[in-house]
C-alpha positions as CSV (number, residue, x, y, z in Angstrom):
1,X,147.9,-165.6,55.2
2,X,144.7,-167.7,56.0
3,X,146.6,-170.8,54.7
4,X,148.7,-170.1,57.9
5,X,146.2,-169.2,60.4
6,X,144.2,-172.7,58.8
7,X,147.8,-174.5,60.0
8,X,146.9,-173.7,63.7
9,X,143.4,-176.1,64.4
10,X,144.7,-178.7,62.3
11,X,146.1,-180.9,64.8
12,X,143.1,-180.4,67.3
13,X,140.7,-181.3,64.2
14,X,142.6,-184.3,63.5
15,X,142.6,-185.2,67.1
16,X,139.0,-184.6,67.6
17,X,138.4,-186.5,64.1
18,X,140.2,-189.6,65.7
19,X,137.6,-189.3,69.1
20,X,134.6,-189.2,66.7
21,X,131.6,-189.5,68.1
22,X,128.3,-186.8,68.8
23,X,130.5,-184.2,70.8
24,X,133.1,-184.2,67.3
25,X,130.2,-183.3,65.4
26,X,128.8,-180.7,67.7
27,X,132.6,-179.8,68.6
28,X,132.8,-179.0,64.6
29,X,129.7,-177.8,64.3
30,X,130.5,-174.8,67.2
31,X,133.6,-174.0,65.6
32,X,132.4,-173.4,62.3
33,X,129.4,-171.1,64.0
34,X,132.8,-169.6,65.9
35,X,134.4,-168.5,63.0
36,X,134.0,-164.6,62.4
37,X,135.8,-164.9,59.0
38,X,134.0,-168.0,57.5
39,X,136.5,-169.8,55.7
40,X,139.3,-171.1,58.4
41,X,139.3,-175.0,57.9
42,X,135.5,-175.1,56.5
43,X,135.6,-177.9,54.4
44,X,137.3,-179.4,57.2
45,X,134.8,-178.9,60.0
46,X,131.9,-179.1,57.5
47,X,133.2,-182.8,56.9
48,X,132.8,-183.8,60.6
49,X,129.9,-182.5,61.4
50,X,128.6,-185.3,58.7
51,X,130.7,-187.8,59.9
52,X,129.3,-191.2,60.7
């Protein structure tokens, strides 16, 4: 089931990955502080907010 919830914020991650910049970092880093469950796109996020 979390495989399809993770299929939801793809996209925008994508998207935001694409725009870059500080506010895709702090974007990420928000969401990952967001997420109640702990586990829904992490590696994902986590890789963003250490983006160059």
């Amino acid at each position: 089931m979390s495989y399809e919830i993770e299929d939801c914020p793809k996209p925008v991650i994508k998207a935001v990955k694409r725009a870059g910049g500080e506010q895709a970092k702090q974007w990420a880093a928000e969401m990952i502080r967001a997420d109640e469950v702990g586990y829904i796109c992490d590696a994902e996020l986590e890789k963003l907010t250490q983006a160059k």
